[in-house]
C-alpha positions as CSV (number, residue, x, y, z in Angstrom):
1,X,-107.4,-280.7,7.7
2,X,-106.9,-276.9,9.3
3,X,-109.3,-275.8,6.4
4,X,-111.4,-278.6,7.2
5,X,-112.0,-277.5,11.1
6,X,-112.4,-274.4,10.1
7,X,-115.2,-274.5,7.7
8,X,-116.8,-277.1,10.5
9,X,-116.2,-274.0,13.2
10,X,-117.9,-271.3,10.5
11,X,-120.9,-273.8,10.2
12,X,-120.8,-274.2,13.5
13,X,-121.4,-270.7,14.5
14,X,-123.6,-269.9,11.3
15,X,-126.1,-272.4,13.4
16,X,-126.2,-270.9,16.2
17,X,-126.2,-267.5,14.8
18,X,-129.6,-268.8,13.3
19,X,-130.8,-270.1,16.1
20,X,-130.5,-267.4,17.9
21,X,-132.4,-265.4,15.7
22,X,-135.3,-267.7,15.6
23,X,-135.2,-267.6,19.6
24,X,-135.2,-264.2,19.6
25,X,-137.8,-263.9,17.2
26,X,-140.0,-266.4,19.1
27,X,-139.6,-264.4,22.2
28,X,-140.5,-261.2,20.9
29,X,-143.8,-263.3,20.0
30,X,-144.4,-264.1,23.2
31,X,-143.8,-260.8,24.8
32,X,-146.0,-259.5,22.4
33,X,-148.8,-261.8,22.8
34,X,-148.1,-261.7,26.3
35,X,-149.0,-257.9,26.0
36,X,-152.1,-258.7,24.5
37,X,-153.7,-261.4,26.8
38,X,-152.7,-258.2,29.8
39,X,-154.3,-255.7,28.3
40,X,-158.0,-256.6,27.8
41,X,-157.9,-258.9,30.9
42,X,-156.7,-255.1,32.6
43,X,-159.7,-253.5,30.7
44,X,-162.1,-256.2,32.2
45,X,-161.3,-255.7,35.3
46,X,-161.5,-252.0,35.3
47,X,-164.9,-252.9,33.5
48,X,-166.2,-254.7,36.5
49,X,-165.3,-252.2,39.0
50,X,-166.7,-249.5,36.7
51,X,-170.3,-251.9,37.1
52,X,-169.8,-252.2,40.7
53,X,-169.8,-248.0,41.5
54,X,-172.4,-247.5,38.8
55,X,-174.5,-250.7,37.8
56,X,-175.9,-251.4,34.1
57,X,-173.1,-249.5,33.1
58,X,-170.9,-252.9,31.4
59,X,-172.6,-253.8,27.9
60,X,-172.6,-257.2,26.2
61,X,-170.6,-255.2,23.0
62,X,-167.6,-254.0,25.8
63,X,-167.1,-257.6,27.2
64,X,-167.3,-258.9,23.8
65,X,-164.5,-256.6,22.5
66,X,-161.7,-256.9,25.6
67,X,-162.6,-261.2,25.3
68,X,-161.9,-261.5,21.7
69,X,-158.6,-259.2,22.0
70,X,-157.8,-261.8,24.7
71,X,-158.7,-264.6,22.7
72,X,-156.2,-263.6,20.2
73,X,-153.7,-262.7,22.4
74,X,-154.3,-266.2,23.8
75,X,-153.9,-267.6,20.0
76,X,-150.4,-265.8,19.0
77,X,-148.8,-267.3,22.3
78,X,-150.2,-270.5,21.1
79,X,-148.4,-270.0,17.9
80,X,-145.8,-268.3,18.7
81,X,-144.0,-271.8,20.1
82,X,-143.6,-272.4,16.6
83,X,-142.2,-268.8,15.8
84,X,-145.6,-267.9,14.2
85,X,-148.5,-265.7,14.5
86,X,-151.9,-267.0,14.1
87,X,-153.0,-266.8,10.3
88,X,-155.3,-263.8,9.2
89,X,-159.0,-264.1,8.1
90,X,-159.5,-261.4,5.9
91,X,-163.3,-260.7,5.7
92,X,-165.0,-257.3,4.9
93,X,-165.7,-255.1,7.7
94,X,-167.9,-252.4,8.8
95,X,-165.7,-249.5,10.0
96,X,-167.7,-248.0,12.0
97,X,-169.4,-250.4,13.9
98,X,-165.9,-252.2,14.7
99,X,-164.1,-248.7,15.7
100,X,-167.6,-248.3,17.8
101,X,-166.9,-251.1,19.6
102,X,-163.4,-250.4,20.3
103,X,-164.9,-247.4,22.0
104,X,-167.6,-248.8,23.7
105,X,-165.3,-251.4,25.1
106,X,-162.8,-248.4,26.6
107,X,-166.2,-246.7,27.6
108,X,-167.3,-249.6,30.0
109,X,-164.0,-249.0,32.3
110,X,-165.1,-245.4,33.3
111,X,-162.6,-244.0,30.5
112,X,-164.0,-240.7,28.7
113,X,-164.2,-241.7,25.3
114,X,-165.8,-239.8,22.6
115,X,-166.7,-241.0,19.3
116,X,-167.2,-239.1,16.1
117,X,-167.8,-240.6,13.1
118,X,-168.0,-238.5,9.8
119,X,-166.9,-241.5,7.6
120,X,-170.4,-242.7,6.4
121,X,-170.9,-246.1,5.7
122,X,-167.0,-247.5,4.9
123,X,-166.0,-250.5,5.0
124,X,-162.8,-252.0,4.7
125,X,-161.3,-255.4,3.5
126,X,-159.3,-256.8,6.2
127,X,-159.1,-258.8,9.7
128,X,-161.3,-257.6,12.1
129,X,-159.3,-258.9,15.2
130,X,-156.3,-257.4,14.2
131,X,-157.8,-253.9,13.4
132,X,-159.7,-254.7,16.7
133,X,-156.4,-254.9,18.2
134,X,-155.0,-252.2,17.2
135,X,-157.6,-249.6,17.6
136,X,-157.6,-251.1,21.2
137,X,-153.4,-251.0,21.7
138,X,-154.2,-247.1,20.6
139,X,-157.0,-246.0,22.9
140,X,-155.4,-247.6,25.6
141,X,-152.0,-246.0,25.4
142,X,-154.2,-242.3,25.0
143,X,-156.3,-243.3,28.2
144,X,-153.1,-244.0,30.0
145,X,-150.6,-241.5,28.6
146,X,-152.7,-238.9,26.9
147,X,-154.3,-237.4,29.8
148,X,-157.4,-239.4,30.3
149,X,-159.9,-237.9,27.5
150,X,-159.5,-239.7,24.2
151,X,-161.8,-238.9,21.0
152,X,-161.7,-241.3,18.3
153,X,-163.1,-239.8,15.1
154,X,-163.5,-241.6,11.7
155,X,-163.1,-239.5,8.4
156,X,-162.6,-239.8,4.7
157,X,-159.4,-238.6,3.1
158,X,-158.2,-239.1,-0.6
159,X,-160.1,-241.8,-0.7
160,X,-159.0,-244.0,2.4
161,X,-160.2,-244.0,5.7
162,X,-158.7,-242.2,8.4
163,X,-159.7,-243.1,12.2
164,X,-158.4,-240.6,14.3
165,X,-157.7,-241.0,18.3
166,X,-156.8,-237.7,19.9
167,X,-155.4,-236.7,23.2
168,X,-154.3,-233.8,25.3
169,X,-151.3,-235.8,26.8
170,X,-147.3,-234.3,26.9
171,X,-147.2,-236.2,23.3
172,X,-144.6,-238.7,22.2
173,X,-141.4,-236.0,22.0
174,X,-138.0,-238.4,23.3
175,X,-138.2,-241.9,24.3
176,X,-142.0,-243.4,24.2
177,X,-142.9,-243.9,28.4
178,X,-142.6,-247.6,29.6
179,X,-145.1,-250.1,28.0
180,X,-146.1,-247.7,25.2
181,X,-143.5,-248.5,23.2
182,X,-144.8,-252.3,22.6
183,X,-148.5,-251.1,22.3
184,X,-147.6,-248.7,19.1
185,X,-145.5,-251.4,17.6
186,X,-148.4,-253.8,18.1
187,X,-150.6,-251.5,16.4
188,X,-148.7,-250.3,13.8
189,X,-147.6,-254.2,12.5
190,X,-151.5,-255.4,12.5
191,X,-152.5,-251.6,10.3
192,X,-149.7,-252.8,7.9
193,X,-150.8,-256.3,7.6
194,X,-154.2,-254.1,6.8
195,X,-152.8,-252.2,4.2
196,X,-152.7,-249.4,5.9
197,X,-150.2,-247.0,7.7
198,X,-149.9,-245.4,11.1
199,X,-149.5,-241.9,11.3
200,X,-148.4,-239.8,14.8
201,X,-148.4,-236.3,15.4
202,X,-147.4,-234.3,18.6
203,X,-148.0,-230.9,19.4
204,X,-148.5,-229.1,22.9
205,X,-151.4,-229.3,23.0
206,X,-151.7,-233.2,22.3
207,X,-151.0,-235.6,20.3
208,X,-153.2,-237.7,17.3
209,X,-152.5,-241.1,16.2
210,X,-154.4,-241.7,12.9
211,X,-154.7,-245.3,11.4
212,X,-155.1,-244.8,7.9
213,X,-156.6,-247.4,5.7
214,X,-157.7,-248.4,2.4
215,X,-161.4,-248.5,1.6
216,X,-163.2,-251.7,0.3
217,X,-164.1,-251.8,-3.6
218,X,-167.3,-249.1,-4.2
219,X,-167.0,-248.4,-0.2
């Protein structure tokens, strides 16, 4: 009987131990997609008083790449009641014109953002929202903490492609600042579902987050 209880108590916890994972793990969902539904609605706004100093100045392209970040931020909370993420479509992509209009999109709110592309004509087999969302997450978190000037800049290296964003912030020495922290692990989840890897580098006189990816067959 003792032995009895006391396998029924082990169970017992062993639930809720579970269930407590799962709840955290939904929550972390949320937060995240939370995050992601902020962010480009922040961007649009910023957009629209960017068009109100100096009119013309919003494109179709920017409001097109801060709505479909939003979209998808709007999708993973949707999923994220069921402790999911909404299911990639893997399609292949032209790398420039998507980290183009990453930059455009940052461009619209008044943000100086340079872009450089030395990469030719890659392309790249993966999800364009996610990549979307990540090149976004990156330039955002260089416009807010990297001093204000952000260059993103696409080369070839070994045989992968390499999109730079460079800043002239303090870098990420210690603890990442408040609200950083969620943006890099946003990024860096959706570069790995890619194939990819997300490299950082510090120095005084900035700092360079590179997401590094692998190029499409005869790319």
């Amino acid at each position: 009987m003792i032995a009895a209880v006391a396998a029924g108590g082990w169970l017992c916890a062993l639930g809720v131990l579970l269930w407590g994972l799962a709840l955290s793990r939904r929550l972390e969902l949320v937060a995240m997609a939370e995050h992601e539904l902020r962010a480009p609605l922040g961007a649009l706004a910023l957009a629209a008083e960017s068009c109100a100093r100096r009119p013309g100045r919003i494109t179709a392209m920017a409001l097109e790449t801060q709505l479909e970040r939003a979209q998808l931020g709007l999708a993973d909370l949707t999923a994220a009641r069921s402790g999911d993420r909404t299911p990639a479509r893997v399609r292949s992509l032209d790398a420039r014109a998507l980290a183009a209009r990453t930059a455009a999109g940052w461009r619209a709110t008044g943000a100086k953002v340079r872009f450089d592309w030395r990469a030719g004509g890659a392309r790249i087999d993966a999800d364009g929202r996610r990549v979307s969302q990540a090149l976004g997450n990156l330039v955002s978190n260089a416009i807010e903490h990297g001093g204000g000037s952000v260059e993103v800049r696409g080369v070839r290296r070994e045989g992968r492609l390499r999109i730079e964003l460079s800043d002239a912030g303090p870098g990420f020495s210690g603890r990442p600042a408040p609200g950083r922290g969620r943006g890099l692990a946003i990024a860096a989840r959706a570069v790995e579902e890619a194939g990819g890897r997300l490299e950082i580098a510090s120095s005084d006189s900035g700092s360079v987050v590179a997401v590094e990816l692998p190029l499409a067959d005869g790319a």
